[in-house]
N, C-alpha and C positions, 0 to 999 in steps of 0.2 A: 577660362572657367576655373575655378576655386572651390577645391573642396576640404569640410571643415571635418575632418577625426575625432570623435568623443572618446575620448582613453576609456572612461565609464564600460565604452560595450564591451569591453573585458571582461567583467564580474558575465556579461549575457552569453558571452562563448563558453566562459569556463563553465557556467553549469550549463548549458548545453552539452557539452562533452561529457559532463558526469553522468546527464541521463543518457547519455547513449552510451558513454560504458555501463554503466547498467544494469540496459535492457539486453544489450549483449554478452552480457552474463549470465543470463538468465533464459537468453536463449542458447546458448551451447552449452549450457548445464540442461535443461531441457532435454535437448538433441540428442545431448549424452545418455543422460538417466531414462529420456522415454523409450530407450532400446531394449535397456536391460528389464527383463522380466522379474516379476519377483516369484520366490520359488514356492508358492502357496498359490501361486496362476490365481491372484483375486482378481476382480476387477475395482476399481475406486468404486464405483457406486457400492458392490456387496462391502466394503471395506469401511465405506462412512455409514451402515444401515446396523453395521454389526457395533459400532463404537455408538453408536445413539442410543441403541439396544442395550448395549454393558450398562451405559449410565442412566436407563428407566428414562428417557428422553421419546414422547411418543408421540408426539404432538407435530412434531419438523419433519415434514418430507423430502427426499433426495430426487431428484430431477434432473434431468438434461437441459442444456440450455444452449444458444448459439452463441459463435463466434472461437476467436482460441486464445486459450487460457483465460476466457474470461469467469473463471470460476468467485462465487463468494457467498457471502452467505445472507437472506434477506430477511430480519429480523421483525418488520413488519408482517408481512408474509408466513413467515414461518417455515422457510423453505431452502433449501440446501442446493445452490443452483452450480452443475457441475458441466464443464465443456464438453463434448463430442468423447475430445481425446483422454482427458481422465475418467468423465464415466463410464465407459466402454471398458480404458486402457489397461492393461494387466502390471503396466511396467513400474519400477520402483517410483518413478517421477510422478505417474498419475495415484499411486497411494499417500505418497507425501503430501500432495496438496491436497487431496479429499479430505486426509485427514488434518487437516492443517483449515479448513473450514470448518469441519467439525469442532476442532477445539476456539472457534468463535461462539459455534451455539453452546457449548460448556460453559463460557464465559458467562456468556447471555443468560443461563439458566443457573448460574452460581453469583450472580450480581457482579462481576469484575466488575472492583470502582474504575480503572483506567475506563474501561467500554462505555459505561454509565455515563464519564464527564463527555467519552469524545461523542455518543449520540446528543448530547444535551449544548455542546458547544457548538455542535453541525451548524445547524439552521444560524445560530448567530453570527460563524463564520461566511458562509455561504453570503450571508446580507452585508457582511461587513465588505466581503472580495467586491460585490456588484457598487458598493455606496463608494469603493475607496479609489476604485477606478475612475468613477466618474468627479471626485473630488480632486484627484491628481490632475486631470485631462482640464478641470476648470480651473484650479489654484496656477496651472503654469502658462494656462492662455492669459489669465487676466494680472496675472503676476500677483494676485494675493498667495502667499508662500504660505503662510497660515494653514487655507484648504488643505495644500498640497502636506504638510505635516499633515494634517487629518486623516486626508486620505491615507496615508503612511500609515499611521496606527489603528487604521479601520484592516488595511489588509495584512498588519501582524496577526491579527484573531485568526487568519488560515493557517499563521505559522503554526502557531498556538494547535490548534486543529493538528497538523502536521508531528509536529513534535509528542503529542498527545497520542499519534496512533503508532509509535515507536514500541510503547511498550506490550499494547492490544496485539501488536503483528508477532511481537518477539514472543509474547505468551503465548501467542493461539501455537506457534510453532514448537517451543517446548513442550508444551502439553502432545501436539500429534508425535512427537519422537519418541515419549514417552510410552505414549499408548503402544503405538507400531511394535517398540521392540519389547515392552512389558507382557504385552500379549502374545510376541511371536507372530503376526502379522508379517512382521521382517527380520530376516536374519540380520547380527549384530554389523557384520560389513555392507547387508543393504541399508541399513543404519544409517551408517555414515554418508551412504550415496545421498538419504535422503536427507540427510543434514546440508549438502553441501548445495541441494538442491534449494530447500528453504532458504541458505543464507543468501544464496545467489537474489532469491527475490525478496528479502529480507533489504537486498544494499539500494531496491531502487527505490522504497519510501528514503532513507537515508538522502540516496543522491537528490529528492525532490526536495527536501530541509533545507539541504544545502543549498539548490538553486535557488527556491523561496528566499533564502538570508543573502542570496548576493544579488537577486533581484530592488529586495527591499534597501540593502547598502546603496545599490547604483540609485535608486530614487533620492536618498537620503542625501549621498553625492553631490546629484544637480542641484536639490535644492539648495544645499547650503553651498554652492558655488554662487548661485544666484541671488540669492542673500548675502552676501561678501559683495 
């Protein structure tokens, strides 16, 4: 029996391992910062209720929602949907991210053009990922290479998407640092805990670009082996 090695699955492990460094970064930054209390004993919910309130924001409710860390914010809705563990949580890690959703609804309520294109690019990424898949899976069954391009530049539009919410995350993050320690929310050293906490999940939109680009290279790859 004979078996055939695609060197290709490279690019598919190496970002494999990017998102799982990570997410492992993001969970021992976590782990770390949801210990430490902040010295103002808030909880994230009074903390994102009080930053909505600074900026005359009265329309968005704060919420609990399930699951963990699955905090974010629902722009539809109008609703500010927070885990168990930061809206409950007192510690410097669940201030960080409350506030770090918060500074999405800011976004949202001050027209951030990045926000504006990535909600308007959504839906046409979203169609281009389901149309590109199915035009790869048919260009390489019937060996029209053509589709398989196609499909290739249907599922760039999630890069696109991707790379677009680079700077929506980076912002919402500056702005929650901002507020926290301009307000005193956090002392200047819980500060920094919550910076390192944001960057932690800051790197795994990054490491998802990254998989996306070595995804789309290894398509790009096969095909033009196949075309040679």
């Amino acid at each position: 029996m004979f078996f055939y090695f695609d060197p290709t699955y490279i690019f598919v492990l190496i970002g494999a391992m990017l998102m799982m460094f990570a997410q492992a970064k993001v969970s021992r930054a976590y782990s770390k910062y949801g210990r430490v209390r902040n010295t103002r004993g808030m909880s994230g919910a009074e903390v994102a209720r009080q930053i909505l309130a600074m900026h005359h924001i009265q329309d968005v409710e704060v919420e609990q929602t399930g699951g963990h860390l699955s905090d974010h914010y629902d722009p539809t809705h109008k609703k500010v949907r927070l885990s168990r563990e930061i809206y409950e949580g007192t510690s410097v890690a669940s201030l960080a991210v409350a506030a770090h959703e918060c500074g999405h609804v800011i976004q949202h309520e001050t027209g951030y053009g990045f926000l504006k294109f990535r909600s308007a690019l959504l839906p046409v990424a979203n169609l281009g990922s389901k149309i590109g898949w199915v035009a790869i899976f048919i260009g390489f069954i019937s060996g029209e290479l053509k589709i398989v391009y196609i499909g290739i530049a249907c599922l760039a539009l999630m890069l696109l998407f991707q790379i677009v919410t680079l700077p929506v995350e980076f912002d919402a993050s500056g702005r929650a640092l901002r507020i926290l320690e301009g307000n005193q929310f956090l002392s200047s050293n819980e500060t920094g805990m919550a910076r390192e906490m944001l960057q932690a999940c800051a790197l795994t939109y990054i490491a998802s670009v990254a998989s996306t680009i070595l995804s789309l290279l290894r398509l790009f790859l096969l095909a033009s082996h196949r075309d040679n």
